[in-house]
C-alpha positions as CSV (number, residue, x, y, z in Angstrom):
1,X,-22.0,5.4,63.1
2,X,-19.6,8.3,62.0
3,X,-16.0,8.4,62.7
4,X,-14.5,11.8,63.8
5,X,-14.2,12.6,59.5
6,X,-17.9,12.1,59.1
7,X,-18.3,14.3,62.2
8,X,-16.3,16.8,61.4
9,X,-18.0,17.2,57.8
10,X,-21.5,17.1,59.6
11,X,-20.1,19.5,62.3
12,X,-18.8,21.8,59.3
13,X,-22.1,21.8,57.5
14,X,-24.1,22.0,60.6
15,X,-22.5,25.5,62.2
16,X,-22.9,27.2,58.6
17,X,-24.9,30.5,58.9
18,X,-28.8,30.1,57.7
19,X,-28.7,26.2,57.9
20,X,-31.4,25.1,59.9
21,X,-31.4,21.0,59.6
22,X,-28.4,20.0,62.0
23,X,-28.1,15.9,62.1
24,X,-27.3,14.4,65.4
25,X,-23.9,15.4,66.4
26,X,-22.3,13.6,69.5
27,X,-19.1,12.5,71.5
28,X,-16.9,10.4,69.3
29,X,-16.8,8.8,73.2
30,X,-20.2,7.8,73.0
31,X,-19.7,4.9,69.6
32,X,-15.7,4.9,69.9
33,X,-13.1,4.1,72.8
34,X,-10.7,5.6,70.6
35,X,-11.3,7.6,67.8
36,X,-9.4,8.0,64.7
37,X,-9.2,11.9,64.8
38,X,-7.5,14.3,66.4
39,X,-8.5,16.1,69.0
40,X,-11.7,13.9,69.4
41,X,-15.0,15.3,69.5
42,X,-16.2,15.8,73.6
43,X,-19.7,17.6,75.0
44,X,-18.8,21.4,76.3
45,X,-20.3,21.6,79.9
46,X,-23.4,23.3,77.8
47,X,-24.1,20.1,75.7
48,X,-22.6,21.4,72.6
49,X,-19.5,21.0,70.2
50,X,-16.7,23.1,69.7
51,X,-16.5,23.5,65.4
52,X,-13.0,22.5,64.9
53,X,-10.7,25.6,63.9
54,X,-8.2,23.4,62.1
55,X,-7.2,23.3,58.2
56,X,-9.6,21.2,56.0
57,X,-12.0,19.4,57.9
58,X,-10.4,20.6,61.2
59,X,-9.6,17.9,63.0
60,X,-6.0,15.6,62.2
61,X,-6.5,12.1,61.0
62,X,-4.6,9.9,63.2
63,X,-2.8,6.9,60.9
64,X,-1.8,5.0,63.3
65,X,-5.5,4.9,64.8
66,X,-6.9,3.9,60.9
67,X,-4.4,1.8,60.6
68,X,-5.4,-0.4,64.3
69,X,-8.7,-0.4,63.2
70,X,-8.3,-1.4,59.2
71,X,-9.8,-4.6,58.7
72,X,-9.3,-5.1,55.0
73,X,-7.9,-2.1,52.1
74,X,-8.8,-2.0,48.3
75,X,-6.9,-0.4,45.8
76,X,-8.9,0.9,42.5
77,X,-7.2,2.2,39.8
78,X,-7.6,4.0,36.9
């Protein structure tokens, strides 16, 4: 299952002209109670997704959300 950042790359990719092989794009709502972006991804009346408009990847990374939901962290280093 993706979080909101792997649906906003896939959403990205997915509404670029001449690209024909969209993956399945959904709700966050549908896997998460909470995602861990911001705004979350929701179904337009239509049964499509708005492509976030935002800087980057277009959608705010919540830290306090990744943080709730952080089970273990590894640092690698050069």
């Amino acid at each position: 299952m993706e979080t909101g950042i792997g649906r906003a790359h896939n959403i990205a990719v997915a509404s670029m002209p001449g690209f024909v092989l969209p993956n399945d794009i959904s709700a966050s709502n549908r896997y998460f109670s909470q995602d861990i972006v911001d705004p979350e991804f929701s179904l337009n009346t239509d049964g499509t997704i708005t492509v976030p408009e935002g800087p980057g990847i277009g959608v705010e990374i919540r830290k306090d959300r990744l943080d709730k939901y952080t089970a273990k962290r590894k640092r690698f280093t050069a």
